[in-house]
N, C-alpha and C positions, 0 to 999 in steps of 0.2 A: 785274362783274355777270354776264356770261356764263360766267365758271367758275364760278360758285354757281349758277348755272341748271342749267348742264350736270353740277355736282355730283347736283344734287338728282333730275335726269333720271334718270344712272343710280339713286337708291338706291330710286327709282321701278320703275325697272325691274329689279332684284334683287328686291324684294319679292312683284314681279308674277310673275319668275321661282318664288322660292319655292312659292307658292300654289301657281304651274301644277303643278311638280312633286308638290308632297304631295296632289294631285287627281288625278294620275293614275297613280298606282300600281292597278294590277289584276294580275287571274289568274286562273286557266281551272285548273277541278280535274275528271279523265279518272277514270273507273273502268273496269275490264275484270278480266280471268278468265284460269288457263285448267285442262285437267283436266291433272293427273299421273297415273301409276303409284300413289301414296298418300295421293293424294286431291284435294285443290283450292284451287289459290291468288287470293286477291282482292288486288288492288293500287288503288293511291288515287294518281294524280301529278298535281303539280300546279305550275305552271308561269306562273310572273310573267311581267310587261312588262319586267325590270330586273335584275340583278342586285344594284344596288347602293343604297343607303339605305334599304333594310327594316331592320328591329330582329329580325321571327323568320320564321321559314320555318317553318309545322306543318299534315304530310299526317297522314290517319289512314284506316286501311281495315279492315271488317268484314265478316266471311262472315255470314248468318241467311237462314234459313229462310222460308217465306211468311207463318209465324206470329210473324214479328219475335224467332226465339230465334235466338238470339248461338254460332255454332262459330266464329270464331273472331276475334281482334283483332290488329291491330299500327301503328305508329307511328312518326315521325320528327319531330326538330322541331331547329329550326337556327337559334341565335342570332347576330343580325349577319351573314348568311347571306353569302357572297361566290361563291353559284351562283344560279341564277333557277329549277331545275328541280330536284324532294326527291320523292320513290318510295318509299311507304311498301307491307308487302308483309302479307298475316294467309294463315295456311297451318292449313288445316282437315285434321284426318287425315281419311282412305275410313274408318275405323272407327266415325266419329262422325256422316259424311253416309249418308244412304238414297239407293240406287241408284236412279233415276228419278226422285227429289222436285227440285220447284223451288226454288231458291237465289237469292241476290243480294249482290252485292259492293254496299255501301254505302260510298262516297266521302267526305270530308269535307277540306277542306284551309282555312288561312285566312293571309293576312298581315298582318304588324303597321306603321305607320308609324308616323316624327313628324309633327305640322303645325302649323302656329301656337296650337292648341285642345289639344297636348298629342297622345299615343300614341293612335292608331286601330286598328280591328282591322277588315278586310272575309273575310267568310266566303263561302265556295263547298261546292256539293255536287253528286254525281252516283251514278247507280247503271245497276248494270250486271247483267243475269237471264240464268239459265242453266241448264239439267236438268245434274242430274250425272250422266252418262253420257258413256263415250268421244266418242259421234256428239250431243254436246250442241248443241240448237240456242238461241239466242239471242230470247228474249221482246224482242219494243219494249216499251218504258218506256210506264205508262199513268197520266198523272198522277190522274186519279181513282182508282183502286187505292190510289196511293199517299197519297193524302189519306185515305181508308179505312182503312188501314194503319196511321197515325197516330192515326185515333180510337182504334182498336183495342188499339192497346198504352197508350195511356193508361187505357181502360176496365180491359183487364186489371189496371194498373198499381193502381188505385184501388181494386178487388177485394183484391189481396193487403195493400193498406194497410191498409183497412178488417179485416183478421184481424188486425190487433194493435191494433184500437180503437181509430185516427185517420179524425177525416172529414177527406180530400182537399179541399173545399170552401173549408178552412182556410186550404191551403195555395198556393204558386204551384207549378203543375206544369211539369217542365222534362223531355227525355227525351235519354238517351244523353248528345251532343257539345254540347246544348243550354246545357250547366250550365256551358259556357265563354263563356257571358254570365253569370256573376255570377263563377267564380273563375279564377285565373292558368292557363297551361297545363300547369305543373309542379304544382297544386295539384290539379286537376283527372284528370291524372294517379294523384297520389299513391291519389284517391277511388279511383277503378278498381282500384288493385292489392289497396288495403285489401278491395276489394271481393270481391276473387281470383274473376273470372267464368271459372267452367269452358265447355267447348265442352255445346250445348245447354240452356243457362242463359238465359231471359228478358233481353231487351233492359234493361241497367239503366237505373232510371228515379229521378226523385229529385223531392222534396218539400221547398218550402225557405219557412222564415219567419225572421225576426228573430235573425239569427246562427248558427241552425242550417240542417243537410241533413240530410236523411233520406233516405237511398238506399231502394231495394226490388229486389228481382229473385226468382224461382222457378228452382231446377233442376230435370232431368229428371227427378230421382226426387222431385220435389212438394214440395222442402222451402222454402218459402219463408225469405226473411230479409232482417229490418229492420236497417238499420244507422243511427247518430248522430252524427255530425260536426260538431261544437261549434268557433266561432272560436280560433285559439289562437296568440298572438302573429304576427299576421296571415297564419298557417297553417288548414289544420283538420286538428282532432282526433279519430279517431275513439273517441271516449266509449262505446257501448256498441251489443252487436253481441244482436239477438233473432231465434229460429228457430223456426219454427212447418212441425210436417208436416202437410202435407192430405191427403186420401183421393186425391188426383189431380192431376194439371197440370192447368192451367187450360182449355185448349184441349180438355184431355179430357173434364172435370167441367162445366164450364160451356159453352164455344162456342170451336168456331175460325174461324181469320179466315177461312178459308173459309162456314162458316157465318152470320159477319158479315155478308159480301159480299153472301150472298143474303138477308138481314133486310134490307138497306138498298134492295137494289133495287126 
């Protein structure tokens, strides 16, 4: 009777062990900068409790402007990862930043687990402001701003939709890294490249119902464009690509987030 007791003790306490562990997986994701000679690099790291029992390891770091447009991206993602720390790097040419405008390295990092409920995903983010100039100094983070910031590019976002005859209203709106709550990170991925975001190109933004996506974003020379990404053998497809040019960017023709900023206050 006592070995069947102490049987059942431990599978009691494996179990209990289990839990603990697929509970406390965390991570802490770093953003920082710095200038070059040709131009300006943003980095994303991001750094677990563990090395071992994650499924994926994924940093991702972006350069934009204060108006939420996109110079540059880059990425890392690590399956079954057997390090706890992944450094993702986005390198913006000086040809494509304005010498004294305000910048910001945008952070993103997430990892994946098992647990008894099946594969988890916990996501982090961090941002990190900076004047591109040699003698650049460092903004503190102001999370009002940043909440601001997010309206803003969703308004935009809804503006440019609305030019090819969709009400936003419709849809669920999702922005950027966002849209890796609803698809895989190589799926998510693939969107982006289909997307081919040049440097100076609006934060992509997407618009999602009932098996489709619809991307959006504007580049610097105002041309907007809508993209289609249809489910397709539990990939997506991108189905059909629409371009529309405007008399102007948006921030130029309409409002920028500068201008936001002081409508709100």
């Amino acid at each position: 009777m006592k070995k069947k007791s102490r049987v059942i003790t431990m599978l009691v306490l494996a179990v209990m062990a289990m839990s603990i562990t697929a509970s406390a997986y965390y991570a802490y994701v770093t953003a920082s900068h710095n200038i070059t000679s040709r131009g300006a690099n943003g980095f994303s790291t991001i750094e677990a409790n563990t090395d071992s029992g994650l499924t994926e390891l994924y940093s991702q770091a972006a350069i934009l402007d204060d108006d939420g447009n996109e110079y540059a991206f880059g990425q890392r993602t690590l399956t079954d990862p057997t390090v706890s720390v992944l450094k993702a790097t986005a390198i913006a040419s000086g040809d494509d930043l304005s010498y004294g405008s305000d910048y910001y390295v945008q952070a993103y990092g997430h990892i994946k687990y098992m647990t008894k409920y099946g594969e988890q995903m916990t996501r982090y983010t961090d941002e990190d402001y900076f004047t591109y100039r040699r003698d650049n100094a460092l903004e503190e983070v102001n999370s009002e701003r940043d909440e601001l910031r997010n309206d803003y590019i969703e308004e935009r976002a809804n503006y440019i939709f609305e030019q090819f005859g969709y009400i936003p209203q419709d849809y669920t709106f999702v922005c950027s890294f966002d849209l890796l709550n609803y698809v895989d990170t190589d799926q998510y991925l693939e969107i982006r490249e289909a997307m081919n975001i040049q440097p100076g190109t609006t934060t992509p933004c997407f618009f999602i119902d009932d098996g489709t996506i619809l991307g959006v974003c504007q580049d610097k020379e105002a041309l907007s464009s809508l993209y289609t990404f249809t489910k397709d053998n539990g990939g997506w497809l991108l189905e059909d690509t629409q371009q529309n040019q405007e008399d102007g960017c948006y921030q130029d023709i309409c409002q920028s987030f500068t201008e936001f900023q002081m409508e709100k206050q």
